[in-house]
N, C-alpha and C positions, 0 to 999 in steps of 0.2 A: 504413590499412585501409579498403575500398568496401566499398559496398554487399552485395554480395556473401559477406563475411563473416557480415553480420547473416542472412541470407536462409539462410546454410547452417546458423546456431545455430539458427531457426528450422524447418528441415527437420530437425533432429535433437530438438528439441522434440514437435513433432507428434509422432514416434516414440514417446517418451518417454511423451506425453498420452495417446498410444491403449490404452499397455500400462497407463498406471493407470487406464481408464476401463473394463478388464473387470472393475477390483475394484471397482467404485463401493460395490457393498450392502456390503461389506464397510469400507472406507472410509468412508463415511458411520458406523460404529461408532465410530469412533478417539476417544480423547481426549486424545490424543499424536501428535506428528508422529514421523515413522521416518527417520533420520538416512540412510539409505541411497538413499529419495527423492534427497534433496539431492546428495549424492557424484554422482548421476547428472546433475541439472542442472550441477554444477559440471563433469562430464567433458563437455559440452552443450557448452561455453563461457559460459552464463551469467551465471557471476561478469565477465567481459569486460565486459556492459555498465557496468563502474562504470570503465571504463579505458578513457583517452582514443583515439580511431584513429591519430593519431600515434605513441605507443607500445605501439601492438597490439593494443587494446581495439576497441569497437565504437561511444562514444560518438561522434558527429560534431557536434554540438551541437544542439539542440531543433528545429528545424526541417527539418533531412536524419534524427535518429534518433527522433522522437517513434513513427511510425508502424510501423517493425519494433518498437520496446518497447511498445507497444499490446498487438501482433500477439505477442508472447512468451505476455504473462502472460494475455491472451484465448486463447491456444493451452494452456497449463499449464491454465485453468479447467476447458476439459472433460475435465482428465482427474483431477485434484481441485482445489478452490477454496481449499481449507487450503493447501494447496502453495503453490499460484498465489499465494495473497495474502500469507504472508508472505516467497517469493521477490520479490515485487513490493520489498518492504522494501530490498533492495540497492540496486539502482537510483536508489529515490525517496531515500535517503538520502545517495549516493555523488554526486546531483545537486550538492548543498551543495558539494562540491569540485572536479566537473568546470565546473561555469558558472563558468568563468575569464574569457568577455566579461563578467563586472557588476565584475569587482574587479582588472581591470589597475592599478590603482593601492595594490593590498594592499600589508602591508609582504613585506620579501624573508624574512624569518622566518619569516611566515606560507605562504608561496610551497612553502618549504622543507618546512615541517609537511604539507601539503597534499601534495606528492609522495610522502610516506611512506606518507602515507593512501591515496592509489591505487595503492602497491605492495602494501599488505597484502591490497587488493582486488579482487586478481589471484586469489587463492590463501583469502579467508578471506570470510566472511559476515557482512554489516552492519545490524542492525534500527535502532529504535528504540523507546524509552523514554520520551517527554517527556511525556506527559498526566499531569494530578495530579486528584487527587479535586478539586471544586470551580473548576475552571479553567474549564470547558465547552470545552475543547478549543482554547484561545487558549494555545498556548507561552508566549508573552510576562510570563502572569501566575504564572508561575511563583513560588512561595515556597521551592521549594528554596533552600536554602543553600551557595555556596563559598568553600572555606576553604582559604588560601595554607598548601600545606606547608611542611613545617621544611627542605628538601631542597636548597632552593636553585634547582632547576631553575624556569624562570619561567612553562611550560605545567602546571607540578603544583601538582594542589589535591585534596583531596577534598570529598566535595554528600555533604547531610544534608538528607534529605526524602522524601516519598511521590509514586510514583511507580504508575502503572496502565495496562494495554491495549500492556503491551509484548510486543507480538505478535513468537513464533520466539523467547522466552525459554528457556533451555537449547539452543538450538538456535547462535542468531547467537554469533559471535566477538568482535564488536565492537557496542556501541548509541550513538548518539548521546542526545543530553539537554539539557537547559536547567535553570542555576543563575545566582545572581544575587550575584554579590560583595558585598559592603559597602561600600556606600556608592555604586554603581553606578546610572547612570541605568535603566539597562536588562539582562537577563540575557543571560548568554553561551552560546556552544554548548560543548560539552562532550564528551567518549567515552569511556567506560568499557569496557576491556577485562572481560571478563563468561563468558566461556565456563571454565564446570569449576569457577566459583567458588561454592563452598557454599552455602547460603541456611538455612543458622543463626543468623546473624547473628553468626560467628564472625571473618567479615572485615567488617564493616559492612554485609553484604547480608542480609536477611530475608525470605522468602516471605511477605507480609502475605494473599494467600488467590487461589489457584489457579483458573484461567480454568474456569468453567463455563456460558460463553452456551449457549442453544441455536442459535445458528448460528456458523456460521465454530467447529466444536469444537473440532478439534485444531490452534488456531493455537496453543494455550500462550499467549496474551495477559493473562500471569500480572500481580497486580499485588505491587510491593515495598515494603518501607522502607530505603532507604540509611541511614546511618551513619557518617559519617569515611569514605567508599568510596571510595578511592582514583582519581581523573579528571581528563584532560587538557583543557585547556582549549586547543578551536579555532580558535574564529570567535568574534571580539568581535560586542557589539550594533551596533555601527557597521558591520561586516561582513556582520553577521548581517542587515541592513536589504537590504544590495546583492544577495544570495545567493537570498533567501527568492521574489522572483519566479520564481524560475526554478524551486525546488520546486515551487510554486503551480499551475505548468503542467504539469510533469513528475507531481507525484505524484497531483495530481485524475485526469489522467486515464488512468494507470495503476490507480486504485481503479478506475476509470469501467467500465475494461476487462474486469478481472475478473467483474464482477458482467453483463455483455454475455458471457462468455464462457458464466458460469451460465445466461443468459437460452437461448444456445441450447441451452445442453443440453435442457432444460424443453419448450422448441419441440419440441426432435425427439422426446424424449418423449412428449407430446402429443398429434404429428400420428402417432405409430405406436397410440399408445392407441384415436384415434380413428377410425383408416382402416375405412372403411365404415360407420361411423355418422354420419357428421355428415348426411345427408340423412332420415333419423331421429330429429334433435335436436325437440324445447321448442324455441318461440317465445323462451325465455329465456335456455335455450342459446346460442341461432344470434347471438343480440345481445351473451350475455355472450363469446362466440367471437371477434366479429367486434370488439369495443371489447380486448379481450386482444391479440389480434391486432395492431390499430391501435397499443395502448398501446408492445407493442414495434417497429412501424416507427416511434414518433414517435421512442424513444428510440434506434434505430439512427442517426438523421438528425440528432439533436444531435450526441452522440458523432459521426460524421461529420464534421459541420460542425467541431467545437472541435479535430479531430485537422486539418483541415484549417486554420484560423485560425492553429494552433500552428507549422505547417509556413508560412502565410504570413507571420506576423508576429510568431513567435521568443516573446521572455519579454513581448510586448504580448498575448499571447494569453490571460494569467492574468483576466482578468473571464470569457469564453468558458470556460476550462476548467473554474469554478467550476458557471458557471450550468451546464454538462453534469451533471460530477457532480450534482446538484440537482437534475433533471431525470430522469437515468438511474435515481437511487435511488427519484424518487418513482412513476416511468411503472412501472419492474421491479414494486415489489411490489405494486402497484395490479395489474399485469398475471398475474404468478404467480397471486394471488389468485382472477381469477378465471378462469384457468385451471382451476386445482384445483377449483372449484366445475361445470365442464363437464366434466372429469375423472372425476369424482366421488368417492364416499366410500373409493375406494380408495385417490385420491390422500394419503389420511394413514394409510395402514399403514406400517407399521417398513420393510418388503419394499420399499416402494417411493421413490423417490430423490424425486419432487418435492413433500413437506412437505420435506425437509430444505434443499434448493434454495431453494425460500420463502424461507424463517429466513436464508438464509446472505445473498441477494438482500438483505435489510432490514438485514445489518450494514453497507454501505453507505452507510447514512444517519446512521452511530455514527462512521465514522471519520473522520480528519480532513481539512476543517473538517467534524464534528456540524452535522447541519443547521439545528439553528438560530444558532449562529456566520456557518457559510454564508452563510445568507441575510442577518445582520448586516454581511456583507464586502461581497455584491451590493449592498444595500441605499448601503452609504457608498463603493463604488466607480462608483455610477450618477449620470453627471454632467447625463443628460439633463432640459429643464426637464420639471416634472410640469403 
């Protein structure tokens, strides 16, 4: 599958984006996502990016598909950013199985499991689950718990642990996750089949309390407590080491995107609020205008540059993608900010989209890696001398 195919999912995206951006006030309400959204990205083609172009999908590998998956979930933003972000969640999880260049050497069991996984991801939707209270956003440290079932099968186990910010919770059909067997150097990846399944805690899943950020609302970024919950075990730590570059590039800057897609919404908002005033601004305006301004061509130019990096130099592009994200999270709300302040007191009525935009802009800097992780990763991936 070319080019071609991505470029048409995208022209049926925009479609898609325009019709949910008449309901923006109304959207901007939600505390739930609306399953019928979805149905329509999936008749999009959507779900495809998590399936290889050899067999029909759209992925070609990070350097030919970075820039149409940019362009997706920066196309879904302006038309909601709940959507957009946690369709974003397919892709950036489905990575973990399409980067088949870090793990030609996997076993052929594993090979085998992994096909399965990009059939179901044809037809079915993928989040993830893996943040724990107290982690700060590092997978790795995970205290979840896995436990070999009785069953005999060698991928079955069920994880007993708390689990938070699993965004498209009632929504995804499958989540990825991280648990750590006993006696294990290191934790494993995992998937839990999740959709329809109760949150009584009747099957080992608990709604431990219900996503109420004020931004990004209706992502459902519910947090749980597992129990004996029944889950496959995918990607060993040792795999999980080969794999992980290649989300690193892939899902930074599909966050990156999203919150660039919010940025223009904001812009165009803005520049219609303000046509014909700005030659009538405060000396404080014209300055706070023109740093707003700035703030978002610096961060169009990173983003740029890192979508570019990724296309030249594949899964070496993961320092670049990070410092984007980091950069886009920090320039956006800085820049929204003061927007709204040249905007003015209007800008935070219920009626009007850009506080809500703000809010949604600054969950950027929550997900993962949390900026201060982020900046922990920049920090020990920086080999230059000081």
């Amino acid at each position: 599958m070319n080019r071609e195919n991505s470029q048409s999912v995208i022209k049926n995206l925009q479609a898609i984006s325009a019709t949910f951006a008449k309901d923006t006030a109304e959207r901007q309400t939600r505390r739930e996502l609306d399953p019928a959204d979805f149905e329509q990205l999936a008749e999009a083609g959507f779900l495809l990016t998590g399936v290889p172009a050899e067999q029909g999908g759209l992925w070609r590998g990070i350097a030919e598909s970075v820039r149409d998956y940019t362009t997706m979930v920066r196309t879904l933003a302006h038309g909601d950013p709940c959507v957009a972000l946690v369709a974003t969640m397919h892709p950036a999880v489905m990575v973990y199985f399409l980067g088949c260049e870090q793990v030609n050497d996997a076993p052929q069991a594993w090979l085998a499991q992994r096909q399965s996984v990009i059939e179901l991801a044809r037809s079915h939707w993928w989040g993830t689950i893996t943040s724990e209270p107290g982690s700060g956003g590092d997978m790795l440290k995970t205290k979840t718990a896995a436990k070999k079932s009785a069953d005999g099968i060698d991928t079955s186990y069920t994880i007993s642990g708390n689990k938070h910010f699993g965004s498209g919770s009632g929504h995804a059909d499958y989540m990825i996750t991280t648990a750590r067997r006993k006696g294990a150097e290191g934790p494993d990846l995992f998937y839990l089949k999740i959709k329809d399944e109760p949150w009584d805690g009747s099957t080992g899943c608990t709604l431990a309390s219900a996503w109420d950020g004020i931004g990004m609302t209706a992502t459902q970024s519910h947090a749980f407590r597992f129990e004996n919950f029944p889950a496959t075990k995918t990607i060993t730590s040792e795999l999980l080491g080969k794999v992980s570059p290649i989300t690193a590039v892939i899902g930074n800057l599909l966050f990156a995107a999203v919150a660039m897609g919010i940025a223009d919404n904001a812009l165009s908002f803005a520049k219609d609020k303000l046509k014909g005033k700005l030659q009538n601004m405060r000396a404080y305006e014209r300055i706070e205008w023109n740093r707003c301004r700035n703030e978002i061509w610096l961060a169009q130019q990173a983003f740029d540059g890192a979508v570019r990096a990724a296309e030249a130099s594949g899964v070496s592009a993961g320092q670049a993608a990070i410092r984007c994200k980091i950069t886009v999270s920090e320039l956006l709300e800085s820049a929204l900010t003061k927007m709204s302040i040249v905007v003015g007191g209007a800008s935070f009525a219920k009626g009007m989209p850009l506080a809500q935009w703000n809010q949604d802009v600054r969950a950027l800097g929550f997900l993962r890696p949390p900026l201060p992780f982020a900046h922990d990763l920049i920090f020990d991936m920086d080999t230059d001398d000081i």
